[in-house]
Structure formats: structure tokens, C-alpha cells
C-alpha positions in Angstrom: 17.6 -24.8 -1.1 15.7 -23.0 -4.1 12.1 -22.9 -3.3 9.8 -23.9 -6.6 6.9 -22.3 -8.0 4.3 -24.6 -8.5 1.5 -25.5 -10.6 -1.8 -25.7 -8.7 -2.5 -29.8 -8.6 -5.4 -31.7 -7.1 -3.2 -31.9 -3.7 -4.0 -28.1 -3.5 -6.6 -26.4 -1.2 -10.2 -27.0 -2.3 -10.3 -23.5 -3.3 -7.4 -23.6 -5.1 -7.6 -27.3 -7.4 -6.6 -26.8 -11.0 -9.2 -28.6 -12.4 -8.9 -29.7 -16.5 -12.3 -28.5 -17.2 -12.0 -25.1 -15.3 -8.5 -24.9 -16.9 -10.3 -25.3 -21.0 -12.8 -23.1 -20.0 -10.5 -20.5 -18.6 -8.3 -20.9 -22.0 -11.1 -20.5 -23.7 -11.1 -16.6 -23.0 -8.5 -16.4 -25.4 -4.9 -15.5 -23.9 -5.1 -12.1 -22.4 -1.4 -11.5 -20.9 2.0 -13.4 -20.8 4.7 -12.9 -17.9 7.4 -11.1 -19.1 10.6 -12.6 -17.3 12.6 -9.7 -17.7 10.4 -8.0 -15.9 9.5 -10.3 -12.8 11.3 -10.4 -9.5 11.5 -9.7 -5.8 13.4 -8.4 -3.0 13.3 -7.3 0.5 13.2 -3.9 1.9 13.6 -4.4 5.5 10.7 -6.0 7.1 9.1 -5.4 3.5 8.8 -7.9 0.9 8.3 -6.7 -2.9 6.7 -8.4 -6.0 6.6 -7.3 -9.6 5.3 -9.0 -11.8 5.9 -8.1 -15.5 3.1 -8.7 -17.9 2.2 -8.5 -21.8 -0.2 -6.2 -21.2 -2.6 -4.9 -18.3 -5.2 -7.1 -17.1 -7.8 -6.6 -14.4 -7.1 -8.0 -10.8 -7.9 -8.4 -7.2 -6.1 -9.2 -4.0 -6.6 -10.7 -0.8 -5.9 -12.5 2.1 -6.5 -16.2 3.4 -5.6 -17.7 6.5 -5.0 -21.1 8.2 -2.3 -21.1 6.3 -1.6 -17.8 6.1 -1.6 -17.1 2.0 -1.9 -13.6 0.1 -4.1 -14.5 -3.5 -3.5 -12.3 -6.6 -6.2 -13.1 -9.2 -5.7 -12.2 -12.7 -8.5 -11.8 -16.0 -6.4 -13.9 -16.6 -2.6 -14.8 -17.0 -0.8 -17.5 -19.1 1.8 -18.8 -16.8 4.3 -20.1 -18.8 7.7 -18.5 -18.1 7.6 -17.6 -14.7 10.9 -16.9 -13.9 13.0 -18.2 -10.9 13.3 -15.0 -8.7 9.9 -15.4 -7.7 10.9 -18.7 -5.7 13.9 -16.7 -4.0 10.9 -14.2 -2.0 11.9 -13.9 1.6 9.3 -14.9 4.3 6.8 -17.1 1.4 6.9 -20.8 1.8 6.0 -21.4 -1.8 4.6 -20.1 -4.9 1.7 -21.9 -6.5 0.3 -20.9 -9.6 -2.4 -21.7 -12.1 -6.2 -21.5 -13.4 -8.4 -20.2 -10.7 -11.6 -21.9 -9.7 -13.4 -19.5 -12.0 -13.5 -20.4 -15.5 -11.7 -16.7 -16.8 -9.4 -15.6 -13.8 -5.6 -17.4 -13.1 -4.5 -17.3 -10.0 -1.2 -17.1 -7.9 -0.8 -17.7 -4.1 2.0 -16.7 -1.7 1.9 -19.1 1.3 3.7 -17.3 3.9 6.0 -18.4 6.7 4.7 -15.8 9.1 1.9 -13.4 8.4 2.0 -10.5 6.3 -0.3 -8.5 4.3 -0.7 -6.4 1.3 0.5 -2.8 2.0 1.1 -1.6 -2.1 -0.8 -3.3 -5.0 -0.6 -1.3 -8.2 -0.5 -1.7 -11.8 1.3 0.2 -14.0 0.9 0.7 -17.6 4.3 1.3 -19.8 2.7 3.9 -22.9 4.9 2.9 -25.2 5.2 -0.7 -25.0 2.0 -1.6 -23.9 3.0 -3.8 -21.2 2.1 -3.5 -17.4 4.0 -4.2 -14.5 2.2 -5.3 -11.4 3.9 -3.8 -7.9 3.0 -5.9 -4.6 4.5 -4.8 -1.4 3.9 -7.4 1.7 4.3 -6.0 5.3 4.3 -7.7 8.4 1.5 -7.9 10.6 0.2 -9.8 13.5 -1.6 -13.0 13.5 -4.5 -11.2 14.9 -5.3 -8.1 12.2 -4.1 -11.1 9.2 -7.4 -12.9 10.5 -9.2 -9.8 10.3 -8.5 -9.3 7.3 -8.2 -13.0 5.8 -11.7 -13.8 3.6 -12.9 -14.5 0.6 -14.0 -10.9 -1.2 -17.2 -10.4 -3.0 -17.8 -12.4 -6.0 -15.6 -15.4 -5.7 -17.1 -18.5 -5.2 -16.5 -20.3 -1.9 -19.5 -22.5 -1.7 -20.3 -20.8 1.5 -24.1 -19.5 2.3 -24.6 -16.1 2.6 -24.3 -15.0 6.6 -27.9 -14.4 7.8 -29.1 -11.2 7.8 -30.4 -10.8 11.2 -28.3 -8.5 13.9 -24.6 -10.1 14.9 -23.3 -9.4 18.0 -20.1 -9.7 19.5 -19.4 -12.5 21.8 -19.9 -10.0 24.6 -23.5 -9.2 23.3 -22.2 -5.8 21.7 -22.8 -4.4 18.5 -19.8 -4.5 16.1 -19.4 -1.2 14.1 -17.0 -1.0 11.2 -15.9 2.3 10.2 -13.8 2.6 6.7 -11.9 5.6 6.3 -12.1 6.3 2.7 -8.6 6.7 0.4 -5.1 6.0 1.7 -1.8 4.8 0.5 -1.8 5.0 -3.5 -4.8 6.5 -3.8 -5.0 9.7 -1.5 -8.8 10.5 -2.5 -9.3 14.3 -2.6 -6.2 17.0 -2.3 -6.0 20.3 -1.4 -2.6 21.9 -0.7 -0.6 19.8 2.0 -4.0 17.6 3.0 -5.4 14.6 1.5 -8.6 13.3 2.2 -7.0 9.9 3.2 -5.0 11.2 5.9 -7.8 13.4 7.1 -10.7 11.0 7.0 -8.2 8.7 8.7 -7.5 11.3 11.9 -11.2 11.4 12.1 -12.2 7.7 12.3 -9.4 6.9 14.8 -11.1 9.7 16.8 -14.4 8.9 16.5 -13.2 4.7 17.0 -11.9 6.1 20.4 -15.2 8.0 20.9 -17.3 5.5 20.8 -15.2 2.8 22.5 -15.1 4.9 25.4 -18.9 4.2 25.9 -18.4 1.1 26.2 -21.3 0.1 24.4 -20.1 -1.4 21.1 -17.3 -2.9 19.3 -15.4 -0.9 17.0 -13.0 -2.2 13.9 -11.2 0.2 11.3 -10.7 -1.1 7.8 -7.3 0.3 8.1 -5.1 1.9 10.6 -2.4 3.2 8.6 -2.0 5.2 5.0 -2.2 1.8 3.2 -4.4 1.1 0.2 -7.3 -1.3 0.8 -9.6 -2.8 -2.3 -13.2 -1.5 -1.4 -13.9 -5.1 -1.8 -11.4 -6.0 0.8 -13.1 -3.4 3.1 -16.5 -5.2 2.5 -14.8 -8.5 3.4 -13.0 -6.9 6.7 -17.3 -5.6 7.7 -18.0 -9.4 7.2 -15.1 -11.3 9.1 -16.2 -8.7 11.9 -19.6 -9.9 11.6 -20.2 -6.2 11.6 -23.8 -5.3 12.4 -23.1 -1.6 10.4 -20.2 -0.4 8.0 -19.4 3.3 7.9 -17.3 4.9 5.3 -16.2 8.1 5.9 -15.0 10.5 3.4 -14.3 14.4 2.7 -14.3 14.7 -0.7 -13.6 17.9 -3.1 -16.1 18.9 -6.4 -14.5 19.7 -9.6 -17.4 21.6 -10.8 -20.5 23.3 -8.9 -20.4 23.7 -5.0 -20.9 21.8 -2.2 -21.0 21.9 2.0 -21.9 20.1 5.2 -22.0 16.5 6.2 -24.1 14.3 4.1 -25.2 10.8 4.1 -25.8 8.1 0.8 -27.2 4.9 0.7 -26.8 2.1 -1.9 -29.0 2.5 -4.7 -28.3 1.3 -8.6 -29.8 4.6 -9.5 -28.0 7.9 -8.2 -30.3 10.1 -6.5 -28.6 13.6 -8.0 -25.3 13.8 -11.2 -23.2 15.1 -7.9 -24.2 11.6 -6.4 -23.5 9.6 -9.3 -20.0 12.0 -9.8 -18.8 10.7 -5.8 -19.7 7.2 -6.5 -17.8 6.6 -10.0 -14.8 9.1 -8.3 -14.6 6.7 -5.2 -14.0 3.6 -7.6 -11.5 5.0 -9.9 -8.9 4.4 -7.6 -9.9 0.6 -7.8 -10.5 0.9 -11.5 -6.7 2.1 -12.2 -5.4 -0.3 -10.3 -6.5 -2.9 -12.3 -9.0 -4.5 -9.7 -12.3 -6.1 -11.0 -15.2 -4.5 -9.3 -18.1 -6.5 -11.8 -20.6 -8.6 -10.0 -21.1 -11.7 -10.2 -23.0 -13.5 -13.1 -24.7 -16.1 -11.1 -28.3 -15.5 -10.9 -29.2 -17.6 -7.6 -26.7 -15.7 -6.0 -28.4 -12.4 -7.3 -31.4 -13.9 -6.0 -30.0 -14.2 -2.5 -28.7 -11.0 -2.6 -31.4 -9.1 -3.2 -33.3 -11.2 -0.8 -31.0 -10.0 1.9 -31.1 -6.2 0.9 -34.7 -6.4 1.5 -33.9 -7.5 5.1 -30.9 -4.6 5.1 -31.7 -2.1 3.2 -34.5 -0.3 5.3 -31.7 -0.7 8.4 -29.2 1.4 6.4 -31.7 3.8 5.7 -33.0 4.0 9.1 -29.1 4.4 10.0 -28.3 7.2 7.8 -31.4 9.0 8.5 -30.4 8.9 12.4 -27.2 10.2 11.8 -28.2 13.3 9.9 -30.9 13.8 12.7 -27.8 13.9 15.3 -26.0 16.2 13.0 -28.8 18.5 12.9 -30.0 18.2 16.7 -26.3 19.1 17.2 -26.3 22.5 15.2 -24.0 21.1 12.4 -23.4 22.1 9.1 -25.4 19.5 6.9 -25.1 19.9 3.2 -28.5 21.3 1.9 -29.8 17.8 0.5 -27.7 16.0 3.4 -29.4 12.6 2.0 -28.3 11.1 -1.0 -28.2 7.7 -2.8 -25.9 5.9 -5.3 -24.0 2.7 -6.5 -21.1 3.0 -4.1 -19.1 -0.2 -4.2 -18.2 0.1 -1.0 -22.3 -0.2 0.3 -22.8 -3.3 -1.6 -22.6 -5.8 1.6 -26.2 -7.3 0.8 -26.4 -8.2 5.0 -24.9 -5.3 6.3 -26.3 -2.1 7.0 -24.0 0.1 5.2 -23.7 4.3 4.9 -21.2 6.6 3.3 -21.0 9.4 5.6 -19.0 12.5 3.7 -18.2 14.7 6.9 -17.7 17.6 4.5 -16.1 18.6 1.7 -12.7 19.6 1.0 -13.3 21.8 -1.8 -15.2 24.4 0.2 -12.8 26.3 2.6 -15.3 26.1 5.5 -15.6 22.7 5.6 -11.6 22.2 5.4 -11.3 24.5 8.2 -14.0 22.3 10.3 -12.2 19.3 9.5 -8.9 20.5 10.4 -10.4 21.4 13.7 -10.0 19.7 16.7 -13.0 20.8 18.0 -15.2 20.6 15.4 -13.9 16.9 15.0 -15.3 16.5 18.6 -18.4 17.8 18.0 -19.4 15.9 15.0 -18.1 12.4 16.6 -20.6 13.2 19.4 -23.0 14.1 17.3 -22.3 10.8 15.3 -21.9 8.7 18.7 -24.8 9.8 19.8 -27.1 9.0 16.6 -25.3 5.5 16.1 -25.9 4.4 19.6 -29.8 5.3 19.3 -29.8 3.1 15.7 -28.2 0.0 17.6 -30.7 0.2 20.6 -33.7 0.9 17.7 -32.2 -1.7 15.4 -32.0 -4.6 18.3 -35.4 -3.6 19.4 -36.7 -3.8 15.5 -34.7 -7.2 15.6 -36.3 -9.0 18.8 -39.5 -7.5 17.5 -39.4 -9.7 13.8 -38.0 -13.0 15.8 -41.6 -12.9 18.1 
């Protein structure tokens, strides 16, 4: 039997209701992109499910995960969804297609529910040149029920009505620190390239390693915002830090200059204000990926939520200092090559958890041919992941000591 897609209704999830007033306010904007039938449909590859969506013209959006049901959510600035064709009810392994306003005044919505879980491996937006229309690619993939929780959640700026988790040190049920480390890049975006190596397989070898590494001291927890050379939203990577209540998020990168010359491992910080034009340079490179892919990364208007943010940065910020510094003091105890200002600061989306203590670590750089040679190096690998292991166990004990310390 033909599955339907739906309207959002009032019998929807909270988070989903179509509500008359959010719907006005949303048409207010003005109408910002049509579905093109013509251009819509889906189809399995295998195990793989594929969406494309044809629209009027490109429009910002975001995608993410929800669970219990298992649904994927693809937000649009915003989408008029008359004419949505048919083939979208006919996608293999979704329950149902719902769409409609979202609970933002400005942003439509559509959600897959999902027979089994699966999660996004490919979401792209392309832009046709001569027709101004876009054509939005999502690929689904299977996955267990386990890494679609880890995933599932709410990403930065949409309103859930949910507090803000405190900002004081999480543990894992075992009493263990949970670190997140983010490998920078993968799938559509390949971050820096130099011959046959891209930064997102390389930064990828290395996390796995240094995962291993520091699971093999038994001392904390460890969760990777990706495994595989698949494409993850930084705000997706924020919101995988926070379903693993992570008490620090490290994003490792290797990236290449265009202009001017740089070496060693360095270590930034969030700041609104760039420390150095090389800083600012990484931080707007890192989210053009996101950019060109249509995803929002604006914050969000509301200024009590501001207000709590900043609150918790406060709280965080001096612990994600405290973290970077440590690092580069294990780098250099270690005999490493550190770049010559190996601390730096700027407005990387990624470091914008306001609870988490959050570092971009760039383990070198891939347009100096020293550092590609380091990287590529089994043994230099080992020696900076001890390095690293060795600083980020001496935060954790500092930081639960600093903790215990403010709860007296």
C-alpha cells in the first residue's frame, strides 16, 4: 500500500506541531523556495537509501537525527510544500513522510520516520548555474541502534524547551571522564589536499589511534564524531559532545595555508575575536564546507538563551584554556614540533558548546612538507598521541580536582 506524505497536525510530536500561528509567522518571511516535482525522488542503492529533493532555488538547511522513534529531520529557511510529489512516499526503510512549518517561525521542516535506524551519510546541496534551482542530495545508511542514539539530539539553536546541561564535570556512569575527539573534514568535504592525502582521511587515522591510545589506559571514555569518511554538520559534532555528556571535545585537524607559511602542532580556543588573520583564515575555512552545503550556522536570536550561554562559558571557558594550554605543554615536554605561536584563538563553530571544554588541536600542517611527512608517520603519530595522552590525562585529574574544589 502507498505510504502518504503528510502534513504535520496537532497529533504530531510536540516538537513537530504545525501550529496556525507559527505557520503565518513562518509565511510571513515571504516564499523562499518551491519543490520542483520533476526534480524529487528516491531510490535504494543496496543498504542505501537516496533523497533529492528539487527546489526553486537554494535555501539554507540543517540535518539531524532524533530518536525514540527513530526520525532523520531536514530543516529548510524555509520551503513551501505544495507539490510534493508521490515518489517520496515510495522510500524504502521510512515509515512516513511528514511535512510542514517547523516550530520556528522561518524554517519548514520534513521528517523521515524510519522503520529501522539509519543515519545521514551524504547531505549536499547543489546549485544548477543556469537555472537557478538547487537540488538537495540525502543519502541514509544503516546503522545500529546504539551509534543512532549517539548521534540522535537536538543541534544548537533549535528550540527544545530543554535547560541547558549544567556546566559542572560529567562523568560516565563508571566515574570516567568522557572525551570526544572530532576528526575534522570527511566525506564531501575532504578539508585540506595535497597529492593523494586529504586532511579528512589523515586526521581520521590519527584520532582512531589516539581513541585506541587512550582507551588502553583505561582511565576515560572515549567517543569519535565519526568513524568513517562521512560528512558530519559541525553542529551535529557539538550535539554528538553533548549526548556523550562529554566533559572535553577535541577537534583535530591538519590543515594546508594558501598564502604565508606555517609548522608544528598548535592549539585555538573559542573567541569571537581571532587572535592572528592566519586564525581567523582556519576558522572561516573550517565552515565553508558547512556554508556550501547550505547549512545554517547563525545563532540564535533569543537573548535569555545568550544570557545562559555566556553564563556557562564563564564556567567553561577558563577549563578549555587550561586544556589547550596542557596539551601544548605535553607537546613541548615531548620534544615536538609546535608551531612558533602554538596558541591561538578564533570563532570556530565547532568550540561553541557553551558547557563543554572544547580545543581545536591542528597536529600540523599539510602545506609544509615536514609536517606531511610527520603525519604520515607511524611513529611520529605515536609520539604525539603520547604526548597528547599524557597532557589530557593530567587536565582530567586537574579539572576533577578544580571541580570538587568549587562544590566545598
Amino acid at each position: 500500500m502507498r505510504r502518504a506524505v503528510h502534513l504535520l497536525t496537532a497529533a504530531c510530536a510536540a516538537l513537530f506541531l504545525v501550529l496556525s500561528a507559527a505557520s503565518s509567522a513562518a509565511q510571513s518571511f515571504g516564499a523562499l523556495a518551491r519543490v520542483v516535482p520533476s526534480e524529487t525522488g528516491a531510490e535504494a542503492r543496496g543498504d542505501e537509501v537516496i533523497l533529492r529533493l528539487g527546489l526553486s532555488q537554494p535555501v539554507p538547511f540543517r540535518v539531524y537525527a532524533l530518536d525514540a522513534p527513530w526520525r532523520v529531520v531536514v530543516d529548510f529557511r524555509e520551503v513551501l510544500w505544495d507539490g510534493v510529489p508521490w515518489a517520496l512516499a515510495e522510500l524504502p526503510g521510512v515509515a512516513g513522510i511528514d511535512v510542514g512549518a517547523a516550530f520556528e517561525p522561518g524554517w519548514s521542516r520534513m521528517v523521515l520516520t524510519l522503520d529501522a535506524p539509519m543515519l545521514p551519510g551524504i547531505a549536499a546541496m547543489e546549485t544548477d548555474a543556469a537555472s537557478g534551482q538547487a537540488s538537495v542530495r540525502l543519502s541514509l545508511e544503516p546503522a545500529t541502534a546504539e551509534a543512532f542514539a549517539r548521534v540522535a539530539g537536538l543541534p544548537d539553536g533549535v528550540a527544545s524547551g530543554l535547560a541547558p546541561r549544567s556546566v559542572e564535570t560529567a562523568v560516565a556512569p563508571d566515574g570516567r571522564p568522557v572525551i570526544v575527539l572530532d576528526p575534522g573534514h570527511g566525506g564531501i568535504d575532504p578539508g585540506a589536499v595535497r597529492g593523494e592525502h586529504t586532511e579528512a582521511d589523515l586526521v581520521l587515522t590519527f584520532a582512531r589511534e589516539l581513541a585506541e591510545a587512550l582507551r588502553r589506559t583505561g582511565r576515560v571514555e572515549v567517543v569519535l564524531t565519526r568513524e568513517a569518511d562521512v560528512f558530519v554538520p559541525l553542529p551535529t559534532r557539538v550535539t554528538i559532545a553533548r549526548a556523550a555528556a562529554a566533559d572535553a571535545l577535541i577537534s583535530i585537524h591538519a590543515d594546508a595555508l594558501a598564502a604565508g607559511r606555517a609548522q608544528g602542532a598548535t592549539l585555538y580556543t573559542l573567541s569571537e575575536t581571532a587572535s592572528d588573520a592566519a586564525s581567523a583564515a582556519l576558522a572561516e575555512q573550517h565552515d565553508r564546507a558547512d556554508m556550501l552545503q547550505g547549512i545554517d550556522l547563525s545563532t540564535s536570536d533569543d537573548v535569555v538563551a545568550d544570557v545562559l550561554m555566556d553564563l556557562a562559558r564563564v564556567e567553561t571557558a577558563p577549563r578549555a584554556d587550561a586544556l589547550a594550554d596542557g596539551l601544548v605543554a605535553a607537546i613541548e615536554e615531548d620534544g615536538l614540533r609546535l608551531h612558533r605561536r602554538p596558541r591561538g584563538e578564533a570563532g570556530f563553530t565547532v568550540l561553541r558548546a557553551a558547557d563543554i571544554p572544547s580545543v581545536l588541536l591542528e597536529i600540523g600542517f599539510m602545506s609544509d612538507r615536514g609536517d606531511l611527512e610527520n603525519i604520515l608517520d607511524p611513529d611520529w603519530r605515536a609520539a604525539m598521541q603520547a604526548a597528547l595522552v599524557e597532557g589530557l590525562l593530567r587536565w582530567t585529574e586537574d579539572d576533577a580536582m578544580r571541580a570538587a574544589l568549587l562544590r566545598q
